[in-house]
C-alpha positions in Angstrom: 45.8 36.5 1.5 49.2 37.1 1.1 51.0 38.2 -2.2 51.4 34.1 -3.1 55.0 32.5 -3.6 55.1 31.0 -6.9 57.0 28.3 -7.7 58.5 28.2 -11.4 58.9 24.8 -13.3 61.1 24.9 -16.4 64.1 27.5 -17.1 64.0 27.2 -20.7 62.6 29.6 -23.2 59.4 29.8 -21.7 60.0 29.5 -18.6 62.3 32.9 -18.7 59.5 34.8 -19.9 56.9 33.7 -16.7 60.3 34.2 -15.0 60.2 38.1 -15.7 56.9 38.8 -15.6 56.3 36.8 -11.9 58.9 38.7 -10.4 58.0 41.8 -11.9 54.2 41.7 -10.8 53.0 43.3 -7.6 50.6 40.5 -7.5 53.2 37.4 -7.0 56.5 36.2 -6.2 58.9 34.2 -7.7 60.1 32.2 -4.9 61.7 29.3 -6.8 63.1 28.1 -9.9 63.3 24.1 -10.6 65.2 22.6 -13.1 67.1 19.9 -13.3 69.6 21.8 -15.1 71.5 23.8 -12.2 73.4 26.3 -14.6 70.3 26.8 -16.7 68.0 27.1 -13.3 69.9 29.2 -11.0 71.0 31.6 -13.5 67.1 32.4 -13.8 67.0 32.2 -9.8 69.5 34.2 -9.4 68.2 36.7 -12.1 65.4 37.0 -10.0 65.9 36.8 -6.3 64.9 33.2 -6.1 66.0 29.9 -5.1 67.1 27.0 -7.1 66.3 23.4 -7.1 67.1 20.6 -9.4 63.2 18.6 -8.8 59.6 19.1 -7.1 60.9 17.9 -3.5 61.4 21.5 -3.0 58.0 22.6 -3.2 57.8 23.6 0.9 57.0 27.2 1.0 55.1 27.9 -1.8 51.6 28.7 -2.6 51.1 27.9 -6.7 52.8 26.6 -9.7 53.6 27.7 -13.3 54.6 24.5 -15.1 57.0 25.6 -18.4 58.7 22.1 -18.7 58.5 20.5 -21.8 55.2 18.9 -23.1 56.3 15.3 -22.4 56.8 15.4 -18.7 53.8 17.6 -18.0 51.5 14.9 -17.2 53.9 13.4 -14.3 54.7 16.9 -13.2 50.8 18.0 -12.9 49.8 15.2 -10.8 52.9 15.8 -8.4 51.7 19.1 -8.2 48.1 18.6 -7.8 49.1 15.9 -5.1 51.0 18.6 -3.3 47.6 20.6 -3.4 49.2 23.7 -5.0 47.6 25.6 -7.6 49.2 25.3 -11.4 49.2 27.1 -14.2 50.8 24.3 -16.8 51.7 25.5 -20.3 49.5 24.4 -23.3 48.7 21.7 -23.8 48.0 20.5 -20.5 49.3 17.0 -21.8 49.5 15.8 -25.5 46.8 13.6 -25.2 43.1 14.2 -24.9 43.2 11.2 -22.6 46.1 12.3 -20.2 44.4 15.7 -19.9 40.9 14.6 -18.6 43.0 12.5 -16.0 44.8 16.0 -14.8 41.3 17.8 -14.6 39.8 15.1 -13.0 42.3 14.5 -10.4 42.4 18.5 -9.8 38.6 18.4 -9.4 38.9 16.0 -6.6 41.6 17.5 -4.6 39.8 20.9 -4.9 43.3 22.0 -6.6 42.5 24.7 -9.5 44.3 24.3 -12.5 44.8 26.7 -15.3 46.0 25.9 -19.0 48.7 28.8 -20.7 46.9 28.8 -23.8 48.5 32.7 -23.7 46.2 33.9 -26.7 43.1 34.3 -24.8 44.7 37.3 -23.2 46.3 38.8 -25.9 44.6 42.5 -26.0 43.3 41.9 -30.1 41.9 39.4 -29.3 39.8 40.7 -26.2 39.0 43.9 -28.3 37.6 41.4 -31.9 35.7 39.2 -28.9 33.5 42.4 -27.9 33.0 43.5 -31.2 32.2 40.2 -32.9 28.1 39.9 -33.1 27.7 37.2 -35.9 30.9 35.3 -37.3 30.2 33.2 -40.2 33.9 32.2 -41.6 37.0 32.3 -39.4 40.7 31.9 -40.7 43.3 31.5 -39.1 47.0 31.1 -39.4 50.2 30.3 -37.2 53.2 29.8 -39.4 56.7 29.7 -37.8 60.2 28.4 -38.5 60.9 24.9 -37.4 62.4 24.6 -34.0 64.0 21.6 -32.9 63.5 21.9 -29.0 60.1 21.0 -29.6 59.4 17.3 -29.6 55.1 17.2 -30.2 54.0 17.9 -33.5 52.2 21.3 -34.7 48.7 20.5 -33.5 49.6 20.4 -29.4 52.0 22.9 -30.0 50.9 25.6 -32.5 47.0 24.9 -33.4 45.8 24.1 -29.8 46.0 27.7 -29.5 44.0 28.7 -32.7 41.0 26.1 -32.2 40.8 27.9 -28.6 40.3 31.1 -30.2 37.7 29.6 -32.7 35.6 27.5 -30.8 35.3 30.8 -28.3 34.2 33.2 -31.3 31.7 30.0 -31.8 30.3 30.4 -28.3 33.0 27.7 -27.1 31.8 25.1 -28.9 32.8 21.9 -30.2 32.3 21.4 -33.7 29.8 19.4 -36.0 32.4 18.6 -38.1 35.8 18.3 -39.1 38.2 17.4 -41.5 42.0 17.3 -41.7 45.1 17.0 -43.7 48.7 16.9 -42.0 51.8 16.6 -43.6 55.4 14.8 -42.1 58.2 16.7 -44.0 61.5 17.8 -41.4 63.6 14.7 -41.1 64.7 16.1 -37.7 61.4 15.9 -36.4 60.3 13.5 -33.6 58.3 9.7 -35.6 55.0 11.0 -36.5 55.3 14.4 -34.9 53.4 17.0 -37.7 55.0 19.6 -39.2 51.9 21.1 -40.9 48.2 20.9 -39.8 45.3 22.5 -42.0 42.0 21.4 -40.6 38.1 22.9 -41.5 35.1 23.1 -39.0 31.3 23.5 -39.0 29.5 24.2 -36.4 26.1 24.2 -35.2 25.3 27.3 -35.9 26.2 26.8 -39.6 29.7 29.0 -38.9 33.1 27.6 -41.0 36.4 27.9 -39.7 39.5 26.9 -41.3 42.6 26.6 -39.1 46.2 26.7 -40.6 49.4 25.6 -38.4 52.9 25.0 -39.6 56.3 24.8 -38.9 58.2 24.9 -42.2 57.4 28.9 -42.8 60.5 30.9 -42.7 58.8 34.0 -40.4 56.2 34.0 -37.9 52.8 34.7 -39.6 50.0 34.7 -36.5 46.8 36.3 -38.2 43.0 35.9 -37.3 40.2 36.9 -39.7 36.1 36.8 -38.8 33.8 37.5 -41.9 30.1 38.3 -40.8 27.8 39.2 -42.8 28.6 42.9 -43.1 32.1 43.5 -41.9 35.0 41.6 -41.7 37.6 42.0 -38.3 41.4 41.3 -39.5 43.6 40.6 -36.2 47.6 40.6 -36.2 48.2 38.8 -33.3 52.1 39.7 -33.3 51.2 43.7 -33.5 48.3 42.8 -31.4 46.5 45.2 -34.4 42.7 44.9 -34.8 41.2 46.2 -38.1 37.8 46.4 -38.8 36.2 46.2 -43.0 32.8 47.2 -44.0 31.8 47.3 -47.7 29.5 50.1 -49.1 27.6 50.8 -52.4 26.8 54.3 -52.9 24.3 55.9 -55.7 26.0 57.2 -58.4 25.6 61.1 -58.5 22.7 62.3 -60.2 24.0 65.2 -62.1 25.9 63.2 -63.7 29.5 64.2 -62.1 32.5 62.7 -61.0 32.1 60.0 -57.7 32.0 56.4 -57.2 29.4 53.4 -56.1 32.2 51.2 -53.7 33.8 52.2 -50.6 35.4 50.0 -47.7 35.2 51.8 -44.7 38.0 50.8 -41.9 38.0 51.2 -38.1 41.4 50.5 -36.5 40.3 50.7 -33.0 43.3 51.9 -30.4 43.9 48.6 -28.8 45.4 49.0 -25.2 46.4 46.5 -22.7 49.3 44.6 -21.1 51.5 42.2 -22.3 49.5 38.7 -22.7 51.4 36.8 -19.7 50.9 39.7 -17.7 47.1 39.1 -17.8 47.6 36.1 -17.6 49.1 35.8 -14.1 47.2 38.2 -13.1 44.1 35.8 -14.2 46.1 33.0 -12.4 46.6 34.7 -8.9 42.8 35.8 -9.6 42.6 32.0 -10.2 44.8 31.1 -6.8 43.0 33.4 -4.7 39.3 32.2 -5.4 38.1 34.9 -7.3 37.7 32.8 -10.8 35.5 30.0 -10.5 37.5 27.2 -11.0 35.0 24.6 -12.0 34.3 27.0 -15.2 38.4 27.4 -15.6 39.1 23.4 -16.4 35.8 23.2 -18.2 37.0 26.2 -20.6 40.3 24.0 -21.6 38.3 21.1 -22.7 37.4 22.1 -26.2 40.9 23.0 -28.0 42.5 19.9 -26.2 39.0 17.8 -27.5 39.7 19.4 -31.3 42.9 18.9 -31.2 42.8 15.0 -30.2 39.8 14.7 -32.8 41.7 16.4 -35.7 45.3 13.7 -35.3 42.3 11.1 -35.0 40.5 12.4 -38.0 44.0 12.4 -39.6 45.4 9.1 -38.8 42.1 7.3 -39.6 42.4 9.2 -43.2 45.8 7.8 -43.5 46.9 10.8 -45.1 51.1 10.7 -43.6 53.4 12.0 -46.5 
């Protein structure tokens, strides 16, 4: 197959970093830029080598779709693009709604169209490395602290957690969990009628594992951390350094003669993490994806269970009652 002409939807933020790394991949080509924003959207074009156009009628020509529009319109995009039968890779969530994303899997399912969700933290290179060296996780914490931004409409859960509880329920074998519980808090006057600015939400699962999941937007830096206790060692991962750091706790006999030494030690292994940038694997995962060599059956089934706890935790929270 042909290196595949990729259509880009959404010039904003986002959507000029898949810009760079699409036309900077061997792999793909950024044929076309749509937004309906023509300074915004040729600028990138033009950036790049590609066309502009203000809406989907232009999609003639290419072979797959990265969707980097704003949450709200994601639904209506996504079904105009599976109705095109094109390929997409739509930014997380697939829609802000449990509901609305089973309808986009389903219809992709029946039109054979594979679909892809940018939950980006899946290929971040940490991450990978903890993954392979994770045997036995017991206790999982994890944090995603920013400061606010009002561009984004959804609350914290679709927007900052969905891509925490993805990381969790894959250390958990990607499972769903036994149970949950949640407390949210509304606090920014500037954001959206019941959109969260803070999510903290606990898991069990079946295999008597705990997580704890912490998302807000009222920090004043980015804090994105990742910590797996097991039984004998405890994996620390800096998602922003893309660090891994590795803790095991010893007890030593004290020396017999009598002289100086100690009983405790922590011994650390800092493994050298390499790899590329996370949205570089990712494409490259997406043309894998476009090209049939990822199954895509398995790729919808594998965004199910963050958009699932996600939906369950604003459900768990909203039957609690617990708005400030």
């Amino acid at each position: 197959m042909a290196t595949p002409r990729i259509a880009l939807v959404g010039a904003g933020s986002m959507g000029q970093n898949h810009a760079r790394v699409i036309a900077g991949s061997p792999a793909a080509e950024l044929a076309l830029v749509i937004d309906p924003s023509e300074q915004t959207g040729r600028a990138v074009a033009d950036r790049y080598g590609a066309r502009w156009a203000p809406d989907l009628h232009a999609l003639d020509g290419v072979d797959a779709v990265v969707v980097a529009a704003s949450t709200e319109h994601h639904y209506t995009i996504a079904k105009d693009v599976i109705g095109a039968g094109l390929p997409l890779l739509v930014e997380k969530p697939v829609c802000p709604s449990l509901e609305q994303t089973e309808e986009i899997l389903e219809a992709s399912r029946r039109a054979d169209v594979p679909v892809m969700c940018g939950l980006l933290e899946r290929y971040n290179a940490a991450v990978m490395v903890a993954l392979s060296m994770v045997e036995q996780p017991y206790l999982i914490r994890a944090e995603r602290h920013s400061p606010y931004a009002p561009r984004i409409r959804t609350g914290v859960a679709w927007d900052l957690l969905v891509h925490d509880v993805d990381l969790v329920s894959r250390f958990f074998g990607n499972a769903d969990p036994a149970s949950l519980a949640v407390e949210v808090g509304h606090y920014n006057p500037s954001s959206a009628p019941g959109a969260e600015d803070v999510i903290e939400t606990s898991m069990r699962f079946e295999s008597g594992g705990i997580a704890t999941v912490s998302a807000s937007r009222i920090g004043q830096r980015k804090v994105r951390t990742l910590v797996i206790q097991e039984l004998d060692r405890m994996i620390e991962v800096d998602l922003l350094r893309r660090g891994v750091t590795a803790y095991r706790h010893t007890t030593i006999e004290e020396p017999r003669d009598g002289g100086p030494g100690f009983r405790q030690a922590t011994e650390m292994e800092v493994p050298e993490i390499v790899g590329a940038e996370p949205l570089v694997t990712q494409l490259n995962r997406f043309v894998d994806l476009v090209e049939g060599r990822v199954d895509a059956e398995e790729e919808r089934a594998s965004i199910l269970p963050s958009h699932r706890i996600v939906s369950r935790a604003l459900s768990t929270s909203a039957r609690a009652d617990v708005t400030v």
